[in-house]
TIVO-227172 format. One record per residue: residue in one letter; x, y, z of N, C-alpha, C in turn; residue number from 1. Coordinates in Angstrom, 1 decimal. Layout:
<sites>
{site A {X Y Z} {X Y Z} {X Y Z} NUM}
...
</sites>
This chain:
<sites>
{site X {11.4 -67.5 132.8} {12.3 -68.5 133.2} {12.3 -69.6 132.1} 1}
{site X {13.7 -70.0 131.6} {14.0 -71.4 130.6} {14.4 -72.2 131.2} 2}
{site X {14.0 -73.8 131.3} {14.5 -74.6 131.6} {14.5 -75.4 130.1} 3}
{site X {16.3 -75.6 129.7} {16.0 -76.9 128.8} {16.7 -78.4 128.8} 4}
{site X {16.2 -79.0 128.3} {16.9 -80.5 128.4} {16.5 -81.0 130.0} 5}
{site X {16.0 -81.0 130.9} {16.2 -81.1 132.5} {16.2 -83.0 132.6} 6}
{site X {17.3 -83.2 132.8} {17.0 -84.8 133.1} {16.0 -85.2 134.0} 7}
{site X {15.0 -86.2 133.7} {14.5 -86.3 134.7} {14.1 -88.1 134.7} 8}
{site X {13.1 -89.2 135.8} {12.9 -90.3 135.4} {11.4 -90.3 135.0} 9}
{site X {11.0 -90.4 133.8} {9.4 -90.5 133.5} {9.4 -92.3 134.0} 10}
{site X {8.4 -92.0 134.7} {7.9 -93.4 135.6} {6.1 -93.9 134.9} 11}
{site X {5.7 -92.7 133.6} {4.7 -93.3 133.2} {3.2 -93.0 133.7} 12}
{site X {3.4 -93.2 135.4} {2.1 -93.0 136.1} {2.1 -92.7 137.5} 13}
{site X {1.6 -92.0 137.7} {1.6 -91.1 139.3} {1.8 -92.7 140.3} 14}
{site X {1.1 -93.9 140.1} {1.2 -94.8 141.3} {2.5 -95.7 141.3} 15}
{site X {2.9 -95.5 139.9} {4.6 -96.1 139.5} {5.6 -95.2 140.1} 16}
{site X {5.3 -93.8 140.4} {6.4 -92.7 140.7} {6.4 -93.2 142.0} 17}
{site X {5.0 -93.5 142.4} {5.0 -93.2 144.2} {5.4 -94.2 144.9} 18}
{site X {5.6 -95.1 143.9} {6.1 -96.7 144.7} {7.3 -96.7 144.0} 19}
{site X {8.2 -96.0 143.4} {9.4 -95.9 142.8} {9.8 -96.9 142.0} 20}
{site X {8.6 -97.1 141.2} {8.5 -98.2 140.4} {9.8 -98.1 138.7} 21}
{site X {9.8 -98.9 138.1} {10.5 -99.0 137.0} {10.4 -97.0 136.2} 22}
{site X {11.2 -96.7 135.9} {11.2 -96.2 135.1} {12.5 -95.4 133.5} 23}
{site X {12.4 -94.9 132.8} {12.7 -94.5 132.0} {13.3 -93.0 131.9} 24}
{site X {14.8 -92.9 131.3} {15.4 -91.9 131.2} {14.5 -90.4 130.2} 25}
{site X {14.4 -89.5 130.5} {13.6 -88.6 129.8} {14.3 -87.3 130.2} 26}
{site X {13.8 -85.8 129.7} {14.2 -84.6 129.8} {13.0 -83.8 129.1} 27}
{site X {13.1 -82.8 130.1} {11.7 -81.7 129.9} {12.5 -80.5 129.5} 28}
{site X {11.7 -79.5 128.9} {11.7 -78.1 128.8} {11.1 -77.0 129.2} 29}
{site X {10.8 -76.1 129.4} {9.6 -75.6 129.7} {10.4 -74.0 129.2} 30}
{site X {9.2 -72.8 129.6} {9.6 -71.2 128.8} {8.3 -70.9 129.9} 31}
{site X {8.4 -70.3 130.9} {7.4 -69.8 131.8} {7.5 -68.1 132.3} 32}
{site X {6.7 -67.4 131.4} {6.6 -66.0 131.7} {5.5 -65.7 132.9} 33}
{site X {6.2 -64.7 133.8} {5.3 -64.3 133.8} {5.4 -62.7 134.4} 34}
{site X {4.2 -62.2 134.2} {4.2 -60.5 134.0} {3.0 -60.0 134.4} 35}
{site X {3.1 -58.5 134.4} {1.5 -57.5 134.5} {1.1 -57.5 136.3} 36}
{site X {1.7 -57.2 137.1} {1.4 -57.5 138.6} {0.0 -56.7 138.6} 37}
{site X {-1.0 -57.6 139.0} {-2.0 -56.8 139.1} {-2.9 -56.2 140.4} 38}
{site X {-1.8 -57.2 141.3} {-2.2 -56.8 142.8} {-1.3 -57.3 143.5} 39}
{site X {-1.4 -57.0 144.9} {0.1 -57.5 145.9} {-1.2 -58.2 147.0} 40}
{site X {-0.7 -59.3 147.7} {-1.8 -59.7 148.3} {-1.3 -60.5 150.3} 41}
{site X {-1.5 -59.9 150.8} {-1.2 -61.0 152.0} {-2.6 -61.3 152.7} 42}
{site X {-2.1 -62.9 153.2} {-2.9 -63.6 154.0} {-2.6 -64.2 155.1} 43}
{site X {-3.3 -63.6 155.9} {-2.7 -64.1 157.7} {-3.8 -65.0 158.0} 44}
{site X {-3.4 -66.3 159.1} {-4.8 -66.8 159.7} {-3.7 -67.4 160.9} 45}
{site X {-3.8 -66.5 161.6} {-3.3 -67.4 163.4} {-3.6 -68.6 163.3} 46}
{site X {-4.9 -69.0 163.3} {-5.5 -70.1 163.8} {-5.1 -71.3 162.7} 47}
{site X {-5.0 -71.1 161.9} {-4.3 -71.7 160.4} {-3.1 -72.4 161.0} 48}
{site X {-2.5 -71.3 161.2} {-0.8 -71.1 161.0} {-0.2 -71.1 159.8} 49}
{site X {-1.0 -70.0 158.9} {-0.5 -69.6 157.4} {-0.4 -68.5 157.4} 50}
{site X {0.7 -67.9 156.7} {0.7 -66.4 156.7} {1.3 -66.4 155.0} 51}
{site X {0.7 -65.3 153.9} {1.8 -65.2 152.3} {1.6 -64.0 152.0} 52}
{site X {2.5 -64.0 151.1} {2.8 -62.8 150.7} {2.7 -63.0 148.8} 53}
{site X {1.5 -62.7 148.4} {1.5 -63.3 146.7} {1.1 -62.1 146.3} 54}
{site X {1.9 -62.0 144.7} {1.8 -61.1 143.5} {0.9 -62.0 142.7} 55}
{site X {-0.5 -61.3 142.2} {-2.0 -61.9 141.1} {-1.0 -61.2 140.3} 56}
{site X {-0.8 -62.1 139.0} {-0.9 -61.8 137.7} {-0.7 -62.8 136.7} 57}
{site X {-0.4 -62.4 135.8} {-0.3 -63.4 134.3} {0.9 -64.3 134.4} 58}
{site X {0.5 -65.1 133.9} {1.3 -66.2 133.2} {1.6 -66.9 132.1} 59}
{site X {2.3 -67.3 131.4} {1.9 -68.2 130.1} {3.2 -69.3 130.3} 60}
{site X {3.3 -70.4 129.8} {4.0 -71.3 129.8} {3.7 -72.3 128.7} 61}
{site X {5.1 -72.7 127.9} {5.1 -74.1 126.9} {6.2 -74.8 127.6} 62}
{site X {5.5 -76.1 126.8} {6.8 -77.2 127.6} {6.6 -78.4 126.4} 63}
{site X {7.5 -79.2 126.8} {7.8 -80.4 126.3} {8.7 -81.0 126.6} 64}
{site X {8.5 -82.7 126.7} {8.8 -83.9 127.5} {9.2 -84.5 126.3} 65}
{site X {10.5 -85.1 126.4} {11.1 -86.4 125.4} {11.6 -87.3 126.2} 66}
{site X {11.5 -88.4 125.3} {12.2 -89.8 126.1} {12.5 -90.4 124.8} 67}
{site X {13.1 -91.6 124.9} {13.5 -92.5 124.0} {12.7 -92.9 123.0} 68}
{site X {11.1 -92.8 123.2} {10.5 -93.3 121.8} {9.0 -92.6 122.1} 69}
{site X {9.4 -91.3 122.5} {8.0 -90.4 122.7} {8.3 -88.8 123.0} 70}
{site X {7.7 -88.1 122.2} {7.7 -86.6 122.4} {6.8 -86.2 122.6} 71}
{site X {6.4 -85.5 123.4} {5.1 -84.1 123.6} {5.5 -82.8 123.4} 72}
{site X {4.9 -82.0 122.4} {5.0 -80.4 123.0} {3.7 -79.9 123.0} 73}
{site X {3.9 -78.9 123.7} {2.7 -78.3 124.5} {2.0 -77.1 122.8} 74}
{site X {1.4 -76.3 123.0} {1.0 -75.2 122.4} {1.9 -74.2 122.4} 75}
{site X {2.3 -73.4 121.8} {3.6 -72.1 122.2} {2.9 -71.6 123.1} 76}
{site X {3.8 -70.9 124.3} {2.8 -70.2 125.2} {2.2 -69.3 125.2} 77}
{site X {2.9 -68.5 123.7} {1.5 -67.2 123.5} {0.1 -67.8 123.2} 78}
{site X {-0.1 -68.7 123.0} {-1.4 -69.2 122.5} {-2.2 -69.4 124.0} 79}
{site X {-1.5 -69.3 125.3} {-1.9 -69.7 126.5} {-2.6 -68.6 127.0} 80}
{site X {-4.1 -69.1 128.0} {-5.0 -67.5 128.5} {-4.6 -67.9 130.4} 81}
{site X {-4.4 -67.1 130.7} {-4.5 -67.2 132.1} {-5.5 -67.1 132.7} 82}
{site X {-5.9 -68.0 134.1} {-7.0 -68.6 134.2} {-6.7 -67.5 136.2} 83}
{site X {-5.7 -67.9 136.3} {-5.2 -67.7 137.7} {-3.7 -67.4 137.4} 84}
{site X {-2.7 -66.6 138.0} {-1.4 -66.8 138.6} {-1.1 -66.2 139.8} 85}
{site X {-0.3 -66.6 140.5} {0.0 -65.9 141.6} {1.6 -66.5 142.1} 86}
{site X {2.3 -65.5 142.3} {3.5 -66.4 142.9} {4.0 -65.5 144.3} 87}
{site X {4.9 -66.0 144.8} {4.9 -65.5 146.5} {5.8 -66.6 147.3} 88}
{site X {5.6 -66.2 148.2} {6.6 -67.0 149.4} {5.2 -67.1 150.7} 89}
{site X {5.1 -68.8 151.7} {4.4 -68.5 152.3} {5.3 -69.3 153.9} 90}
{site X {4.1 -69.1 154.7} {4.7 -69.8 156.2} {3.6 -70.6 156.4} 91}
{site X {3.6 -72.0 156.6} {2.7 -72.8 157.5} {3.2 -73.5 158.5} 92}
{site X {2.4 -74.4 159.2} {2.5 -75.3 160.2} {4.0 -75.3 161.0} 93}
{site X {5.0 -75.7 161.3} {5.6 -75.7 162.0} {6.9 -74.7 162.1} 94}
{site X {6.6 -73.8 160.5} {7.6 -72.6 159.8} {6.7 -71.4 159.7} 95}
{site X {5.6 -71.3 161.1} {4.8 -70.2 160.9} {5.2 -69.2 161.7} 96}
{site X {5.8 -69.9 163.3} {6.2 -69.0 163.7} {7.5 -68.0 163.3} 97}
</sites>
């Protein structure tokens, strides 16, 4: 999956985002592979009220953030090891039944 240019507001800091504090116009990128299914996995817990359905396998991802007077880019994502991936669909709490 490509995402490029993605408008977005960089607010700086998780407690400026959360109080919808001042922020600044910006736009991300990102390149997120991912591949090698290495298992298929479900987990039920009644008592929970979680039930998923996840694919274990690889991933790699690069990204990078610009704004008006600051760039980041990440490492290319071949240079990335996968630690964990898993993607899936799940049900909890009130969308369990």
């Amino acid at each position: 999956m490509t995402i490029n240019h993605l408008e977005i507001e960089d607010y700086h800091d998780i407690a400026n985002a959360l109080m919808d504090g001042p922020s600044v116009p910006a736009n991300v990128s990102f390149h997120m592979r991912w591949s090698g299914v290495q298992k298929r996995v479900h987990l039920h817990d009644e008592q929970k009220k979680f039930d998923a359905h996840l694919i274990v396998d690889t991933a790699t991802i690069g990204w990078s953030a610009r704004r008006k007077d600051f760039r980041f880019v990440s490492n290319p994502a071949n240079t990335s090891t996968t630690v964990f991936a898993a993607i899936g669909s799940e049900r909890n709490g009130v969308f369990f039944s």
